[in-house]
Phi, psi and omega in degrees: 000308203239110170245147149278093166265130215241128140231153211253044146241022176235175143293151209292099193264139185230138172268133163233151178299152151326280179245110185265157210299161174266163192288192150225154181230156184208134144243149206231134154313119143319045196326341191287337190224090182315350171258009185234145183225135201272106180219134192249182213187115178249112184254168182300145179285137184276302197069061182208166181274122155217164206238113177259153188253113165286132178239132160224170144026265179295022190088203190326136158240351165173161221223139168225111176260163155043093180201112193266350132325136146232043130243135183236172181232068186304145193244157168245083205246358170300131153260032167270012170301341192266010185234046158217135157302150171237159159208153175231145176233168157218182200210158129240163205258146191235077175091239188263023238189153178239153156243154174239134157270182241251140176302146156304168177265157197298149185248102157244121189256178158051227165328325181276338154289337187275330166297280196324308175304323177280323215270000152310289174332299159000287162306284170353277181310291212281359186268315154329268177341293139319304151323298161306317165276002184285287160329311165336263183289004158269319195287336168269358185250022197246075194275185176243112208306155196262160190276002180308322200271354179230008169263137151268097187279141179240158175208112200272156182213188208220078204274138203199118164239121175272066194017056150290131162304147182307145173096337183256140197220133184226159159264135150282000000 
C-alpha cells in the first residue's frame, strides 16, 4: 500500500495515498446517565496506529491518539450534546508526516433524530390515510351489479298452436 523510494542521489521519498477511506459512525443515549452519550467511530482495518478525531459544529470536541483499535468510542457527557451533530476522521503517520482521511458522514443525535422519526411516521399515516380513502371512495362509485342483471335464462320449447288465434301461444 505505502511504498518507499531510496535513491542514493536524493532524499529519501515517500508516497502517500490520496484518499483514505472516511471512517463510520453511530451514536447511542447512555441510558444509564441520562446526559450522556456515546459515539463510536469505526475506520476501515489498516494494520497501522491511529489518531481518530471527534468533530461537531463547533470544531475538535476530543482526540484519542496513537491506537491500534480501528474502533474508538468517545463518551460525551455536556448536556447540550443532543443538538449537535458529530462527525469523525482519523490519520495515520506515514514517515514524519500524517495522512488524513476524508470526514464521516453526520451522527444525528437527540432532537434531530427524533424529527426525522416522526416526520417519517408523519408520511407513513397520511400515505395510509390516503389509501384508505382512496380504496373507499372506488368501492361506493362502483356500482354493484344485482345477480339478476347478470344471469341470462334461455329456454328452448317446443311451440304446438292448437287453432288459437294469432298472438295466443301456449308452450309445453
Amino acid at each position: 500500500m505505502l511504498k518507499s523510494v531510496h535513491s542514493c542521489t536524493s532524499t529519501r521519498s515517500v508516497f502517500t495515498p490520496l484518499d483514505l477511506p472516511k471512517p463510520t459512525i453511530s451514536g447511542e443515549t447512555n441510558y444509564f446517565d441520562s446526559e450522556g452519550l456515546q459515539i463510536h467511530c469505526t475506520a476501515p482495518p489498516l494494520n497501522k496506529r491511529m489518531w481518530f478525531r471527534l468533530i461537531s459544529e463547533n470544531g475538535t470536541e476530543q482526540e484519542i491518539n496513537d491506537v491500534e483499535s480501528k474502533n474508538v468510542t468517545f463518551f460525551i457527557k455536556d448536556p447540550r450534546h443532543m443538538e449537535n451533530k458529530y462527525y469523525c476522521d482519523y490519520r495515520i503517520r506515514i514517515g514524519n508526516d500524517f495522512a488524513y482521511s476524508k470526514v464521516s458522514n453526520a451522527a444525528i443525535t437527540g432532537s434531530a433524530n427524533i424529527l426525522r422519526l416522526l416526520l417519517a411516521a408523519l408520511i407513513l399515516v397520511a400515505t395510509a390515510a390516503i389509501t384508505f380513502n382512496h380504496f373507499n371512495t372506488l368501492h361506493r362509485s362502483i356500482p354493484l351489479d344485482q345477480p339478476s342483471d347478470n344471469v341470462t335464462f334461455t329456454m328452448e320449447s317446443v311451440v304446438t298452436a292448437t287453432g288459437q288465434k294469432p298472438g295466443n301461444v301456449y308452450i309445453d
